[in-house]
N, C-alpha and C positions, 0 to 999 in steps of 0.2 A: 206648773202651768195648767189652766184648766185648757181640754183640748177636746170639745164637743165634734170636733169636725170626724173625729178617728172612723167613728162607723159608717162616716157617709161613705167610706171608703169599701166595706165589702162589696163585693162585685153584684151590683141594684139590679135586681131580674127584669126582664122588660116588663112593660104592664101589657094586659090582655088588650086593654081598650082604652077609652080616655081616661077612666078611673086615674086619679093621682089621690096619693094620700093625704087624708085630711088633717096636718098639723096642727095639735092645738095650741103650738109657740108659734104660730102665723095667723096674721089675722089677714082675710082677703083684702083688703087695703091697704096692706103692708106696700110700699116702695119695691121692694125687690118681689112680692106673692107672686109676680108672672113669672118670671126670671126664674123662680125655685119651682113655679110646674113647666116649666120647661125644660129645667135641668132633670127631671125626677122622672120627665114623661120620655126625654131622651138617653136615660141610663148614664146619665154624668156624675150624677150623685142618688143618693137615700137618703132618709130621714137619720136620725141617731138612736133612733129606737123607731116602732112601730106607732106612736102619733107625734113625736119629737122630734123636727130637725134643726134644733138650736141655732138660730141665728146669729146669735151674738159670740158663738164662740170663737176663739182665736184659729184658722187654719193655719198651718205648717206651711212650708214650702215643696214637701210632699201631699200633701194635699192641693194646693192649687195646679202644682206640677200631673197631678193625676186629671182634675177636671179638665183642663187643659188635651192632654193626651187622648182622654174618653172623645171629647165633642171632637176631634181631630181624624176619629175614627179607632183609636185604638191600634193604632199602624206599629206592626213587628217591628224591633230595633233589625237594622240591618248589618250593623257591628258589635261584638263582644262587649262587655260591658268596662269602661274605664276605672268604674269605683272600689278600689281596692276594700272597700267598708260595706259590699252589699254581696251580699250568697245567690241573689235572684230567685229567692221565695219570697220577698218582701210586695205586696200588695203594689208599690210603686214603684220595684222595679223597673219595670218594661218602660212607662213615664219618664222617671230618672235617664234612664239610655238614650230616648227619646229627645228628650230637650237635650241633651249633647249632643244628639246627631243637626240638631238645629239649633244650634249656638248660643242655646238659650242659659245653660250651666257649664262649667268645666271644670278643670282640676281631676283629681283621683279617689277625693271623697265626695260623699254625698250628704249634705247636712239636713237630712230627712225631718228633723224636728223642729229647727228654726222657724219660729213665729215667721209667718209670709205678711209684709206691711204691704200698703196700696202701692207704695213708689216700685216694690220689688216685682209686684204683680203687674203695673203699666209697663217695668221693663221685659217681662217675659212676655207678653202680649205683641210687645212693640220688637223685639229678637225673634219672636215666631212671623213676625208680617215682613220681616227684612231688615230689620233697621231702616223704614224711610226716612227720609229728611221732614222734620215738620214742618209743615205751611206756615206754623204762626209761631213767635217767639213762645214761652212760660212766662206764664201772668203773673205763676203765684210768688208771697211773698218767702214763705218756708220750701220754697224750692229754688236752693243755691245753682246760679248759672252754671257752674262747672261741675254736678253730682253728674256722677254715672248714671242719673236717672233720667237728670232735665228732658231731653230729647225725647225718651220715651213719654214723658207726662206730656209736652206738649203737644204731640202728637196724637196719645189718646184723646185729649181733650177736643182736639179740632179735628178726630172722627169722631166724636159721640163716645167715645169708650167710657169714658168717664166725666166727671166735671169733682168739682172743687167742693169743699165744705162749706166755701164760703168765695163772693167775689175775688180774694183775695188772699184766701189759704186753699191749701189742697188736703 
């Protein structure tokens, strides 16, 4: 699996000043260009190299589980770690602990590599906010009423988290 996101993951020095780095895989009109200086300018993520920070690559579930973590402040786990599969050198450990301590993962492993899909990520968005109720039903067509996810997607959706691919797919 190609996994561009690996290096956003060393730990991104602050910047001095507004400087962010100028990707030449982003073009200032890109849809997401704000969203990526402002993840960059708040030490959430780096590029994948020093002018690349691959858009298009697939994140892990350790990977979002860290961006996540960062923009949250980086907050010490307050319990020993549950995942019998992590030594706690791993760059996403503290993350990993992290979203167990808020309901966002469980079990006793940690499946660090699993491609993170948008349904996975609207759920751990929507598990770090509480699990609310959604305002509004799920519109979309490929989002089956009874997934573990419905509720999170519809609720992203009717905060701005997200929207859909299409009026009627997500």
């Amino acid at each position: 699996m190609q996994n561009g996101c690996k290096s956003h993951f060393a730990q991104p020095e602050q910047p001095a000043g507004p400087a962010v780095p100028s990707f030449t895989d982003v073009k200032a009109d890109a849809y997401y260009a704000g969203a990526m200086k402002w993840a960059v300018e708040h030490g959430i993520t780096a590029g994948t190299t020093a002018t690349t920070f691959s858009p298009n690559a697939t994140c892990t579930t350790a990977h979002i589980l860290t961006f996540m973590w960062r923009a949250a402040g980086s907050p010490e786990p307050t319990a020993a770690s549950p995942f019998t599969n992590l030594n706690g050198s791993e760059y996403y450990a503290k993350a990993a602990v992290w979203a167990y301590e808020n309901g966002m993962v469980s079990g006793t492993t940690f499946d660090a590599s699993k491609p993170c899909t948008r349904a996975a990520t609207m759920e751990y968005f929507w598990k770090q906010a509480g699990s609310p109720k959604a305002a509004t039903t799920n519109k979309f067509t490929d989002v089956a009423a009874d997934s573990s996810y419905a509720e999170a997607v519809a609720w992203a959706v009717a905060n701005g988290v997200t929207a859909g691919t299409s009026d009627s797919t997500f």
